[in-house]
C-alpha positions in Angstrom: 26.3 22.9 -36.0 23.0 21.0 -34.9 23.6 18.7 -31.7 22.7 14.9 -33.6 20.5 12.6 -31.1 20.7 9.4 -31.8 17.5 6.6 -31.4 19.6 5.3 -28.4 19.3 8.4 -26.4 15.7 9.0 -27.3 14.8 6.2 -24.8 11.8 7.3 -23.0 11.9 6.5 -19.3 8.9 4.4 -17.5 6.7 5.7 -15.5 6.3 4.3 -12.4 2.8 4.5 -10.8 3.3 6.2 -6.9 1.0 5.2 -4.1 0.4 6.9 -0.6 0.7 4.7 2.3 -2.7 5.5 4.3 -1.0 5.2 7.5 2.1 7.2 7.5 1.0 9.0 4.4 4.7 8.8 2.6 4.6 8.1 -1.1 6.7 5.3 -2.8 6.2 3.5 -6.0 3.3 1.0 -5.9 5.3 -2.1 -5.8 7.0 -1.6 -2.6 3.4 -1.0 -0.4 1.1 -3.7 0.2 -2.4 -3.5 -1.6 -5.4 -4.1 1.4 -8.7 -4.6 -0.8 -12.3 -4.5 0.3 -14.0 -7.2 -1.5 -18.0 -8.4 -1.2 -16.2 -11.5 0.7 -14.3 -8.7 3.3 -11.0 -7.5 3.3 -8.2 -9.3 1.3 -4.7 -8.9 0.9 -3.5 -8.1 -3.0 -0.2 -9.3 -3.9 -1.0 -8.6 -7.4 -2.7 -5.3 -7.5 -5.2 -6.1 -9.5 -7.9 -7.7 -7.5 -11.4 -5.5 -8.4 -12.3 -3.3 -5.4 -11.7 -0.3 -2.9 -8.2 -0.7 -2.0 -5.8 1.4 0.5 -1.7 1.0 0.1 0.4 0.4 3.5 4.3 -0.1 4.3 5.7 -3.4 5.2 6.3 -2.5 8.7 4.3 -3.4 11.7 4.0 0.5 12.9 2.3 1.3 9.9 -0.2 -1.7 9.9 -0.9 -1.4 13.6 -1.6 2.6 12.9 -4.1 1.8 10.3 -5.9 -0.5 12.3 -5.9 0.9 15.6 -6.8 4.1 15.3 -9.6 3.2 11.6 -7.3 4.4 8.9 -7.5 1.6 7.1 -11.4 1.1 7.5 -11.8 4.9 6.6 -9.6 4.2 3.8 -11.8 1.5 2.4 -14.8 3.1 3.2 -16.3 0.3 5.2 -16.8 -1.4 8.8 -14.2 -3.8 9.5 -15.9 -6.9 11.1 -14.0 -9.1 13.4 -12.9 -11.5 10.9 -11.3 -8.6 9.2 -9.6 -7.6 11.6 -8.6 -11.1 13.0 -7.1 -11.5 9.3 -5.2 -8.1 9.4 -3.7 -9.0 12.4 -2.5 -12.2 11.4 -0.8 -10.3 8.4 1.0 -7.1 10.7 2.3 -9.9 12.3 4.0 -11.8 9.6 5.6 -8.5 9.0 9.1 -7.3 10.0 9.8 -5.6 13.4 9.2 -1.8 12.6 11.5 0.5 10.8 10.8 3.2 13.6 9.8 5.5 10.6 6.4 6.8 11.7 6.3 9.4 14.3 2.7 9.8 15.0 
């Protein structure tokens, strides 16, 4: 006979959203990247991901952050000029971070 599927194996499974880290470009789910937004007031960190504006994903880890900003992912990303506030701000967050993972090889 007919195979019987019952309503508790019909569960559907979530979807969870995937980002792509602009720096090292490996993709993870969205909660586990940090959310870098470019606002009229500059560039602001999103803990929430919901904050209205351009916004570029990167990895907790310092390599990724210093990457970005060194060498204009990040601004590229955004599609903006990052002014020396910015930047001043960014840095103050990479270095808040954890020592690097070693992960990025670029």
């Amino acid at each position: 006979m007919g195979l019987v599927v019952t309503k508790q194996q019909r569960r559907k499974v979530r979807h969870t959203p995937q980002r792509t880290c602009v720096a090292c470009r490996e993709t993870l789910a969205k909660k586990s990247l940090k959310r870098i937004v470019r606002t009229q007031n500059g560039v602001v960190l999103d803990p929430t991901g919901k904050i209205a504006g351009r916004g570029a994903y990167l990895h907790d880890s310092k390599s990724c952050w210093n990457l970005a900003i060194s060498k204009g992912i990040l601004a590229r990303s955004l599609k903006t000029e990052l002014t020396p506030e910015d930047l001043e701000k960014l840095t103050a967050w990479m270095n808040e971070l954890p020592e690097s993972d070693g992960s990025v090889s670029l």
